[in-house]
C-alpha positions in Angstrom: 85.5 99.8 77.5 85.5 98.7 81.1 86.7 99.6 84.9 88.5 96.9 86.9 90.0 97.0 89.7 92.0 94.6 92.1 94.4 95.2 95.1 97.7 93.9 96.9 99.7 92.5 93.6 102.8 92.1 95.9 105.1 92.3 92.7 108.7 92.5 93.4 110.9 91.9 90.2 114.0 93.5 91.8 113.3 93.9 95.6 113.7 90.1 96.2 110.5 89.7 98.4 108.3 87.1 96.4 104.8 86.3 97.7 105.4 82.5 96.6 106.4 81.7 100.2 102.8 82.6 101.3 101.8 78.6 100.0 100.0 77.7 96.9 97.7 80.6 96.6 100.8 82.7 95.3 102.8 79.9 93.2 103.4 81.8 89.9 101.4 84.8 91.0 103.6 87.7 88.6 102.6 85.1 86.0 99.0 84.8 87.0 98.6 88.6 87.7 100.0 89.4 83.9 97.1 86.8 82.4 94.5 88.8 84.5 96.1 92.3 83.4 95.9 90.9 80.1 92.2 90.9 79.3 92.9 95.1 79.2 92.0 97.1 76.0 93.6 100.6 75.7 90.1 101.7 76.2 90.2 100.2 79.6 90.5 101.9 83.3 91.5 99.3 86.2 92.2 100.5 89.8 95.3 99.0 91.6 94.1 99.2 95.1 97.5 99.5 97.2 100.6 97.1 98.1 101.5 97.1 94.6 105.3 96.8 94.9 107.5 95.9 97.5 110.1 98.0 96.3 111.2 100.6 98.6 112.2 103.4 96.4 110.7 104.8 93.2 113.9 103.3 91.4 113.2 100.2 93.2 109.7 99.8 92.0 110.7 100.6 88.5 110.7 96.9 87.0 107.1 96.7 88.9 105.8 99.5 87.3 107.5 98.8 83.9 105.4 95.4 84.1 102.5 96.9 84.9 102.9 99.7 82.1 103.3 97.2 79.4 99.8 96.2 79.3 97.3 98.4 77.8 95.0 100.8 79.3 94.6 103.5 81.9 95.9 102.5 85.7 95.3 104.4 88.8 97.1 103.9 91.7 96.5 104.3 95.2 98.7 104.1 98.4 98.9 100.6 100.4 100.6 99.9 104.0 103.8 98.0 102.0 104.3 100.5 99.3 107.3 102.0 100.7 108.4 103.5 97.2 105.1 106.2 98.0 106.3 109.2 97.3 104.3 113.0 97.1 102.5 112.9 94.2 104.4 115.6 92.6 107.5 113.2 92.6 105.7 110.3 91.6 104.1 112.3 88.8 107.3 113.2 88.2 109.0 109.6 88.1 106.6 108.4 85.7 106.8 111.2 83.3 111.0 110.7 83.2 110.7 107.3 83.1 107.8 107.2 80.2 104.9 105.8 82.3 102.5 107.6 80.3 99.8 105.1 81.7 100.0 105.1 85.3 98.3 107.8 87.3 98.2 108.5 91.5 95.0 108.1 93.3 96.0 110.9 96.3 94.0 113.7 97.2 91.8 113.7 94.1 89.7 112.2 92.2 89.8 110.9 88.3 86.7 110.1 85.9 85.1 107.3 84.6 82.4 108.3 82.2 79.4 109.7 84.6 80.9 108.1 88.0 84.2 109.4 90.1 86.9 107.1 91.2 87.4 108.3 94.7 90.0 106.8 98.2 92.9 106.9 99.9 94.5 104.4 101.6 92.6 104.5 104.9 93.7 103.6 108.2 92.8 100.5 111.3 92.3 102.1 114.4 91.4 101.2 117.7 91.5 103.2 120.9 94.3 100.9 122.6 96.2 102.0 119.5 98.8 105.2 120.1 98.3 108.7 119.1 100.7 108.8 116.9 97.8 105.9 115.1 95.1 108.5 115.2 96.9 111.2 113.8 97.3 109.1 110.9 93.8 108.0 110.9 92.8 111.6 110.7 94.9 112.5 107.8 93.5 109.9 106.1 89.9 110.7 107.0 90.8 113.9 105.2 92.2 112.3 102.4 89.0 110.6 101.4 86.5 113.3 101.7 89.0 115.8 100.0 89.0 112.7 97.1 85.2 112.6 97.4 84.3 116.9 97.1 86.4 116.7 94.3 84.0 114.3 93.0 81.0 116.6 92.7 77.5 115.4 92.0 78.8 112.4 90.1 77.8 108.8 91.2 80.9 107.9 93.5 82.7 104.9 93.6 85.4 104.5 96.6 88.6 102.3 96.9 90.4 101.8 99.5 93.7 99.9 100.6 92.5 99.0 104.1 89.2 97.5 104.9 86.7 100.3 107.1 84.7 97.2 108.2 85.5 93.3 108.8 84.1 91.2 111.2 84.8 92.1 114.3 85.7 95.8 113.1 84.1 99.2 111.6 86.2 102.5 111.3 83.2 104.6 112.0 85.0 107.7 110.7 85.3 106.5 107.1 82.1 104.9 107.1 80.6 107.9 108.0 81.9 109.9 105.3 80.9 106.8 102.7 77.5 107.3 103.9 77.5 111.2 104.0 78.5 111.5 100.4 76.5 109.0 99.3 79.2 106.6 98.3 77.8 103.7 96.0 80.2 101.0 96.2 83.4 100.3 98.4 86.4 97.9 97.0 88.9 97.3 99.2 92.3 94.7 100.1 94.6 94.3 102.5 93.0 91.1 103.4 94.9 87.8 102.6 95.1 84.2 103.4 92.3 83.3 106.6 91.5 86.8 107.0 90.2 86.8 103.8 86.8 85.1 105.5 86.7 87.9 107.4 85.8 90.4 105.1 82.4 91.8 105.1 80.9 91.9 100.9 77.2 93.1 101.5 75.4 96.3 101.9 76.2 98.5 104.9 74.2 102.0 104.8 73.8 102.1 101.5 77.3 101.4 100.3 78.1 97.9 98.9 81.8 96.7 100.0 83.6 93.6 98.4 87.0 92.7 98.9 89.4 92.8 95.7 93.0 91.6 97.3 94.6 89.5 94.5 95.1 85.9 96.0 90.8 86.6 97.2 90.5 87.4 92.8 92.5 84.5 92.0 94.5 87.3 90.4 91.7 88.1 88.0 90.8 91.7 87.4 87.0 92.8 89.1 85.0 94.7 86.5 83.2 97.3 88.5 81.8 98.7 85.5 81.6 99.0 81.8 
């Protein structure tokens, strides 16, 4: 019995956008993210941490999520900038039900278990004051995103996954950082990051919160156990 978690699988079996034209780091990748989704027991939870299909409907994303559903375990998704199929959750809920996706579960607004620690995030949000307001707006809805995901959690140890980075080099998003340090948020697992940027990411300790990147071409397409 473990939690994983990785980010930014890019899978597109029907939408026609393959990641392979990204170079070498992403030759094969569907079959390279299947042998890391495959070391999953039914006892298993693993977090997929946004950009998980490229399709742009719920009907779209079907094959992705069919993929994903045929390995074992329990999968939690959350929302990432290229997940166009993202839905409200009732709908999504809905989908999955109809469609007997009995494994996959939304990350949006709330929180889910794992034994004595919460899985809490959203997808988060870069902003920067030359940004517009339509930017902040967004920001803030995401701001309360997270801390509604993190009340929910109670007084359980909280664990927080975002899609978007709150701090690379060169960068903090002092409103989510905040709130990681204000509810006393252990860890931090985050993508978005590919390619050269990847060596921007910031994996250390940043008041009291540890942060490691988990996009999937950083993982080698291997899962991250967070936990057992």
């Amino acid at each position: 019995m473990a939690l994983y978690a990785i980010g930014d699988l890019h899978l597109s079996l029907t939408a026609n956008k393959s990641m392979e034209v990204f170079g070498d780091a992403w030759k094969n990748y569907v079959e390279r993210i299947g042998q890391g989704l495959s070391v999953l027991t039914e006892d298993d939870t693993v977090v997929l941490a946004g950009d998980t299909s490229w399709g742009i409907s719920l009907e779209e994303a079907e094959a992705d999520f069919r993929f994903i559903e045929q390995f074992p375990g329990r999968k939690i998704l959350l929302k990432g900038n290229h997940d166009y199929w993202w839905m409200t959750a009732a709908k999504m809920n809905r989908f999955f039900q109809e469609k007997g996706f009995l494994n996959l579960e939304i990350l949006h607004n709330n929180c889910f278990f794992y034994e004595d620690k919460a899985i809490c995030g959203t997808r988060g949000w870069f902003f920067e004051e030359e940004q517009k307001a339509q930017d902040a707006k967004v920001m803030n809805r995401e701001v309360m995103r997270l801390e509604t995901s993190l009340k929910a959690a109670g007084e359980k140890e909280k664990l927080c996954f975002l899609h978007y980075p709150p701090l690379y080099q060169g960068y903090t998003c002092p409103e989510i950082l905040r709130l990681l340090q204000e509810y006393q948020v252990k860890e931090c697992h985050y993508g978005h990051l590919h390619g050269p940027t990847i060596r921007r990411a910031m994996e250390c300790a940043y008041n009291g919160t540890e942060f490691s990147l988990i996009s999937a071409d950083k993982m080698e397409f291997s899962l991250k156990k967070i936990c057992e």
